[in-house]
C-alpha positions in Angstrom: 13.7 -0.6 25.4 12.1 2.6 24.3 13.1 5.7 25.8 9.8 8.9 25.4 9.4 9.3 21.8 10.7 13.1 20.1 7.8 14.7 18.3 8.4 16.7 15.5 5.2 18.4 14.4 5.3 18.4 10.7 3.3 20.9 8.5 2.1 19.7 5.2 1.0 21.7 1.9 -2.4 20.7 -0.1 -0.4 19.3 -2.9 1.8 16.0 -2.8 4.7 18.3 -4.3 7.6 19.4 -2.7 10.4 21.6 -3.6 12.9 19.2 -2.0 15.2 17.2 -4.4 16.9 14.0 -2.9 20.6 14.9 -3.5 19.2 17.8 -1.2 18.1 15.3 1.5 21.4 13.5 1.6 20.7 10.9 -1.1 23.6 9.2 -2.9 23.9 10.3 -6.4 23.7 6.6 -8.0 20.3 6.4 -6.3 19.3 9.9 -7.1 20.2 8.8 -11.2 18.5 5.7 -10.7 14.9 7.8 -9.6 15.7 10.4 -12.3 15.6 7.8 -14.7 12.2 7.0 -13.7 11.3 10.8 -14.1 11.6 11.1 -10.4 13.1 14.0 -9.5 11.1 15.9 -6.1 10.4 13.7 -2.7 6.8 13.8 -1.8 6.1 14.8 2.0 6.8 11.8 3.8 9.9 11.0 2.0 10.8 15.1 2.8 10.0 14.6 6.5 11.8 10.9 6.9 14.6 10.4 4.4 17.1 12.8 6.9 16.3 10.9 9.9 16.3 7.9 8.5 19.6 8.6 7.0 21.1 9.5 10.4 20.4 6.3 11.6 17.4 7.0 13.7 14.2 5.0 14.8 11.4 6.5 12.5 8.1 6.3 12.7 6.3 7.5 9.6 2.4 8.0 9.6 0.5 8.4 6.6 -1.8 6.9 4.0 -1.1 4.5 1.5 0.2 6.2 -1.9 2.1 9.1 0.3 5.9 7.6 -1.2 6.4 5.9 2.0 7.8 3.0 -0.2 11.0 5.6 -1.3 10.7 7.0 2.3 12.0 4.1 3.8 13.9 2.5 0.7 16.3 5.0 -0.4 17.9 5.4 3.4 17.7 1.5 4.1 19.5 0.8 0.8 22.4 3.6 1.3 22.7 2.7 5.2 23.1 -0.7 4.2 25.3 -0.1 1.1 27.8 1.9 3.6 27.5 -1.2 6.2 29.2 -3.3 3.2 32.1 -1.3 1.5 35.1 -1.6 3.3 38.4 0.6 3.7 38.7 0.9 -0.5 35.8 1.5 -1.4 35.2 -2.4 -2.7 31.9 -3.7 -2.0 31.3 -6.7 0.6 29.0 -9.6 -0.9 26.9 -11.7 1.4 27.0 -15.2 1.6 23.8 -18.1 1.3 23.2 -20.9 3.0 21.4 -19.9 5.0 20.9 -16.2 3.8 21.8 -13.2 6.4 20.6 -9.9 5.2 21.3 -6.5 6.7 18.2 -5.1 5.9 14.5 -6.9 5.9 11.1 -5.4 4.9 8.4 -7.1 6.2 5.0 -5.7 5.2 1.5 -7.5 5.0 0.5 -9.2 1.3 2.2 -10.8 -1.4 1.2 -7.9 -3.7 2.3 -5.5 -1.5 5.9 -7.4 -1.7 5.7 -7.4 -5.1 5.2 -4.1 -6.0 7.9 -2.9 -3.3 10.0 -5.4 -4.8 9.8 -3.6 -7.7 11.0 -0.6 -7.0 13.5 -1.5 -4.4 15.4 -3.6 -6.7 16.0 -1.5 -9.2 17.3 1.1 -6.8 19.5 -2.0 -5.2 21.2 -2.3 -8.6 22.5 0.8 -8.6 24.1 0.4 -5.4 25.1 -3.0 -6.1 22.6 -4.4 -3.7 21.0 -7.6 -4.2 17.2 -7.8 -3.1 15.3 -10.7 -3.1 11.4 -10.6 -2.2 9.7 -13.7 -0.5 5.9 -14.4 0.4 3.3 -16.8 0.4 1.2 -18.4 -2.8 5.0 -18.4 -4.6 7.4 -21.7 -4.8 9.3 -21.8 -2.0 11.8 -24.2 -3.5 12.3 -21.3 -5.9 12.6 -18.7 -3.4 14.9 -20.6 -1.4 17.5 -21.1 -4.6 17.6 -17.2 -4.6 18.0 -17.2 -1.1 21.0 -19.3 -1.5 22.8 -17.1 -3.4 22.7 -14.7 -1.3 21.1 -11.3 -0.9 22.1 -8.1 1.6 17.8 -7.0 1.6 14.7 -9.4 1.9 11.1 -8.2 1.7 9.0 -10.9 3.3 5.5 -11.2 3.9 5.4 -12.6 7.9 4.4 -16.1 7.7 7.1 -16.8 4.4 9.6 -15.5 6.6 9.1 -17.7 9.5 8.8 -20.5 7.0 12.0 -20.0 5.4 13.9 -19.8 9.3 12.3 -22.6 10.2 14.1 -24.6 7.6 17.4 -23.1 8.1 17.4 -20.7 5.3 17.3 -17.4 6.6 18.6 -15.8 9.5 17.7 -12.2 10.7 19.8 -11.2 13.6 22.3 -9.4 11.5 20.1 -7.0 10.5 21.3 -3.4 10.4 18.2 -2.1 9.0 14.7 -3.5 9.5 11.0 -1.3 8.0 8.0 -2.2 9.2 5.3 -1.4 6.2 1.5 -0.8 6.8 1.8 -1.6 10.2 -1.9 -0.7 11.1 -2.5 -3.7 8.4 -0.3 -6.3 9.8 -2.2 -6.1 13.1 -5.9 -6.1 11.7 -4.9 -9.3 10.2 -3.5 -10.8 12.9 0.0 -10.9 11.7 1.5 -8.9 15.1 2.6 -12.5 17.1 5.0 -13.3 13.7 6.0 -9.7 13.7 7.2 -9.8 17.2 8.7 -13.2 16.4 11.1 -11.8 14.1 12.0 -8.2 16.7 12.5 -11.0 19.4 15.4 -12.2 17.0 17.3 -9.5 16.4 19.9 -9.3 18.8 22.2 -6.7 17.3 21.5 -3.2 17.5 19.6 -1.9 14.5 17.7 0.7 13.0 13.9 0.4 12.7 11.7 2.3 10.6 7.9 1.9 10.9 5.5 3.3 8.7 1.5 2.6 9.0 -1.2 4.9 8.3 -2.2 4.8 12.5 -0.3 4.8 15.0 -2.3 3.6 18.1 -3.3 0.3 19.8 -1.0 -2.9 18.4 1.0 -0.6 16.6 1.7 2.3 19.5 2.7 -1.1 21.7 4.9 -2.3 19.4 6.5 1.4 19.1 6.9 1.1 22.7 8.3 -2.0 23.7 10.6 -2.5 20.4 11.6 1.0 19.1 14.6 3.4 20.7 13.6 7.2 20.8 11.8 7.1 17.5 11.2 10.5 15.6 8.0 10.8 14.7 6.5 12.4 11.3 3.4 12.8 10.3 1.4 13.7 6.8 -2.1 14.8 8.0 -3.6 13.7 4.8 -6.9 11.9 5.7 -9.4 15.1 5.1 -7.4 16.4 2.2 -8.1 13.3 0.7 -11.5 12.7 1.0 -11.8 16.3 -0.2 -10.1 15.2 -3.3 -12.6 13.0 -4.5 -16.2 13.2 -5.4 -18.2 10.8 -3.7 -21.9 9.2 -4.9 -24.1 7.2 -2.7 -26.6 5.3 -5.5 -29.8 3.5 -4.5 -30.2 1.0 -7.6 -32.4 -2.0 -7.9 -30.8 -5.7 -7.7 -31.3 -6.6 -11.3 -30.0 -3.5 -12.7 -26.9 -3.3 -10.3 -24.1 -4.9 -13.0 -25.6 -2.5 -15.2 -25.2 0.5 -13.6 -21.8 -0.4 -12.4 -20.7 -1.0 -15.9 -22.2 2.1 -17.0 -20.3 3.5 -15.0 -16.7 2.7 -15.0 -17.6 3.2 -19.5 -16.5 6.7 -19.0 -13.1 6.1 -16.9 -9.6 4.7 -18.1 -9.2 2.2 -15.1 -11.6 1.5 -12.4 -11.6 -0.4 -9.3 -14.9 -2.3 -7.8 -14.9 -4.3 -4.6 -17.2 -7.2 -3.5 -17.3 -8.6 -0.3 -16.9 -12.2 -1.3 -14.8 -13.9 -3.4 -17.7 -15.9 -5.4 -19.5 -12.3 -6.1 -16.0 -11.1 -7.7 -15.9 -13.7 -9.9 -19.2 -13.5 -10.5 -18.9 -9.8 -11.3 -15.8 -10.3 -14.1 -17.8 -12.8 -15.6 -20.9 -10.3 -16.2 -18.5 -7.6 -16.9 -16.7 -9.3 -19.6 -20.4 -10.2 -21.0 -20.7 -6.3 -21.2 -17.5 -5.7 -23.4 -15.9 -4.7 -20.4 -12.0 -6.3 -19.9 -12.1 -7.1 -16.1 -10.2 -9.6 -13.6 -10.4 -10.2 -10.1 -8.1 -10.7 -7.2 -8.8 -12.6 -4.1 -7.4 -15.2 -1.9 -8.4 -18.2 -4.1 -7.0 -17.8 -7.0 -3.5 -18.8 -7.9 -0.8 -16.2 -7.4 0.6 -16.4 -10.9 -3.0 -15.3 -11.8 -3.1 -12.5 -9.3 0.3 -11.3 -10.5 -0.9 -11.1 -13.6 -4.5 -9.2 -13.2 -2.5 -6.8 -11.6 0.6 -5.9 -14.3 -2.4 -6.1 -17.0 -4.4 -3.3 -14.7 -1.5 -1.6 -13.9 -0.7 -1.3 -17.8 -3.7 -0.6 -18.9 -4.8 -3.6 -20.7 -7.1 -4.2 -18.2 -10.1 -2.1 -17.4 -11.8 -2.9 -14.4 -9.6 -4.7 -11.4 -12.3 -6.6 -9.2 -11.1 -6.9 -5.6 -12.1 -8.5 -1.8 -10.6 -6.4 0.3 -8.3 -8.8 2.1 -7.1 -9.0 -1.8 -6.4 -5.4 -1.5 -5.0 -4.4 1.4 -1.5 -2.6 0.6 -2.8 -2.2 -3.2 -0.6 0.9 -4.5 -1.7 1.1 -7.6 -1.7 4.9 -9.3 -3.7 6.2 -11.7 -6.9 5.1 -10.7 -9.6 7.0 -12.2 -13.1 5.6 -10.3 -13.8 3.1 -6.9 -16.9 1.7 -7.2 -18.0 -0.3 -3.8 -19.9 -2.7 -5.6 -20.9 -4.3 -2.3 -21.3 -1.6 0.7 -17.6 -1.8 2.9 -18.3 -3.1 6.2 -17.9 0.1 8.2 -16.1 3.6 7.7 -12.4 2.4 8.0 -13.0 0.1 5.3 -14.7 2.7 3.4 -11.8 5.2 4.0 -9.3 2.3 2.7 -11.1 1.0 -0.5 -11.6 4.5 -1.4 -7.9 5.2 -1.2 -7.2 3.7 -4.0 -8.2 6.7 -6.2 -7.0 10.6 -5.2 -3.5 9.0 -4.8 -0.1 11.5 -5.5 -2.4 14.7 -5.6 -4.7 13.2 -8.4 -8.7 13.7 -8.0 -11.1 10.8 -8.2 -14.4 9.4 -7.8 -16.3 7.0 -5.6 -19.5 5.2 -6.1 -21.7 3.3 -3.4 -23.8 1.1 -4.8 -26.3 0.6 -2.1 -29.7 -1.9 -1.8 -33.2 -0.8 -0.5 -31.8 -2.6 3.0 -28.1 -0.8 2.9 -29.2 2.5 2.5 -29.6 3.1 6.2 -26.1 1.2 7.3 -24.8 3.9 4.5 -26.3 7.1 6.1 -25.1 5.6 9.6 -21.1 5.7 8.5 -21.3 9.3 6.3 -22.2 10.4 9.6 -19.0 8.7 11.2 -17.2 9.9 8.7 -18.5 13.8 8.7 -20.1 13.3 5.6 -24.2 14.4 4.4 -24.6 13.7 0.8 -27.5 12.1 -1.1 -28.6 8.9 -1.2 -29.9 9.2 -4.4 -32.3 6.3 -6.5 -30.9 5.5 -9.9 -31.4 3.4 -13.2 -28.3 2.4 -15.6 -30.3 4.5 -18.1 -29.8 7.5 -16.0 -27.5 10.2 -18.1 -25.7 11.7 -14.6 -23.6 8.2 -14.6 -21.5 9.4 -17.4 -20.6 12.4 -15.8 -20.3 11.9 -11.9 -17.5 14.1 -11.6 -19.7 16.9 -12.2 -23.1 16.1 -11.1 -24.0 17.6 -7.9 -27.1 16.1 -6.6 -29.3 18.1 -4.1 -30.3 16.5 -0.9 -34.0 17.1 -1.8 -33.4 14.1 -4.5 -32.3 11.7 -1.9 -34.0 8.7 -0.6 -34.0 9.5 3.0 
């Protein structure tokens, strides 16, 4: 189905800045008032590199990190492609019906908080178009969704399984998509979701536009480019090293009894800090010792309700909340800005992970800093993936009493202080 992909190499500045404005890159004005509103008024490089292509009506496959814009990237193009779908010869906008729903344009993407925090900028964007967008995923009332559903809606983001759930029972059908984005791609296949992904590009019958975006672009995801994409553009923001380079990392060998702490010590001297366990009994187990500490915290992971979830989140994302304790499956497709510290509580399981929990700080050109928080037995597993990675710092042994934890964004430690 795919014919050899074009390849557009695409340079990229240090900065997340660009001197492109969106009327500039074809954007319609009601949108463009809508972002200016927000105080949005520059694209960011991958909206710069994708928005045109996308607006043309190519196949576009966007690679970068989470916290690039991709959300805008793909958004602002589906919305006007699909607005111009629907307004007929004067100018009067079509509706769509319910029962069962038929959108012209789907989002599918990997988490519920993902969905919900593209939901909430694609909507308000919709309205100015006229656009009604619904969001559906797992952990929510379907019975609720499915009223929404029923009144109809021209763009759905869906988490896969929801999706699936909601054609099953008649309620949704996909093949009159116009436009359909696939969002953290990469994600979607390392948890499994790429047989329900297919399920839905099997369905869509009509021709259509699809715009991928993942942060890489080989195994699952290069197959599914392949076999379900037509003579994609490709664009690329080569961001990995710059941002590593934008934060300060600290690899701390502490003792198990002082570990809460030093981690508390820690995110003291920050506005909002994120720490991640590895299970979901040692987050809660972390809040709870947290809070002890005068220290607002909440966690997220996949047993707790999703009106709870929802609601750590909007109080993190506000600011009422200090510390946001994650799993990672919790996390995956967090875009959360603003994020001062990343504190890996419990050592990630290899590089990649390390690479993705970090990204939560240094997001939109902003510096941060990340803290390991290593055992006696983790120190060596540490060393082994700063090699992987093209890293050689310290592994330095520390105490919560120890002054450099209110300042790590300055302290430099030399490798003659560290434990290996």
């Amino acid at each position: 189905m795919s014919d050899t992909p074009s390849v557009i190499e695409d340079a990229q500045s240090d900065t997340y800045e660009t001197e492109h404005t969106f009327a500039g890159l074809g954007v319609h004005a009601a949108l463009v008032a809508c972002l200016l509103e927000q105080g949005i008024t520059t694209a960011f490089p991958i909206q710069a590199m994708t928005i045109t292509d996308a607006l043309a009506g190519r196949d576009v496959c966007g690679k970068a990190k989470t916290g690039s814009g991709k959300t805008l990237g793909f958004g602002l193009p589906m919305l006007q492609r699909i607005a111009e779908q629907l307004t007929d010869a004067a100018g009067k906008r079509v509706l769509l019906p319910g029962s069962p729903a038929r959108p012209r344009g789907l989002v599918l993407l990997p988490t519920r908080e993902l969905a919900i925090q593209v939901y909430d900028v694609l909507s308000k964007l919709g309205k100015a178009l006229d656009l009604r967008v619904v969001a559906v995923y797992g952990g929510a009332d379907i019975e609720k969704q499915i009223k929404q559903l029923q009144k109809g809606c021209e763009l759905i983001i869906a988490t896969p399984g929801r999706l699936i759930d909601l054609g099953d029972r008649g309620e949704l059908v996909v093949d009159q998509l116009d436009v359909l984005v696939l969002d953290e791609a990469d994600r979607m296949a390392d948890m499994g979701f790429m047989p329900q992904v297919e399920w839905v590009l099997r369905r869509l019958t009509n021709p259509h536009q699809t715009l991928l975006f993942s942060a890489t672009l080989d195994g699952a995801v290069d197959r599914l480019v392949s076999r379900y994409l037509t003579n994609p553009v490709f664009h690329e923001v080569k961001s990995d090293s710059q941002t590593v380079l934008r934060m300060v990392h600290h690899f701390l060998n502490i003792h198990q009894m002082d570990k809460d702490k030093v981690a508390a010590t820690i995110v003291r001297n920050y506005d909002k800090g994120i720490m991640f366990c590895r299970t979901k009994r040692g987050a809660d187990k972390l809040v709870e010792n947290l809070n002890k500490m005068n220290i607002s915290a909440a966690a997220i992971h996949g047993d707790l309700r999703q009106q709870q979830r929802e609601r750590a989140l909007k109080d993190f994302t506000s600011g009422e909340l200090h510390v946001l304790v994650a799993t990672d499956v919790a996390a995956r497709g967090l875009h959360i800005d603003g994020v001062d510290v990343v504190v890996h509580f419990d050592p990630p399981e290899d590089e990649k992970a390390y690479l993705h929990r970090s990204g939560r700080t240094a997001r939109a050109g902003r510096e941060g800093v990340v803290v390991s928080l290593l055992l006696w037995n983790q120190v060596v597993e540490a060393e082994v993936f700063q090699r992987r990675l093209g890293m050689k710092l310290p592994i330095v042994e520390v105490f919560s009493n120890n002054p450099h934890l209110n300042d790590l964004a300055n302290w430099e430690p030399d490798m003659s202080e560290s434990v290996l």
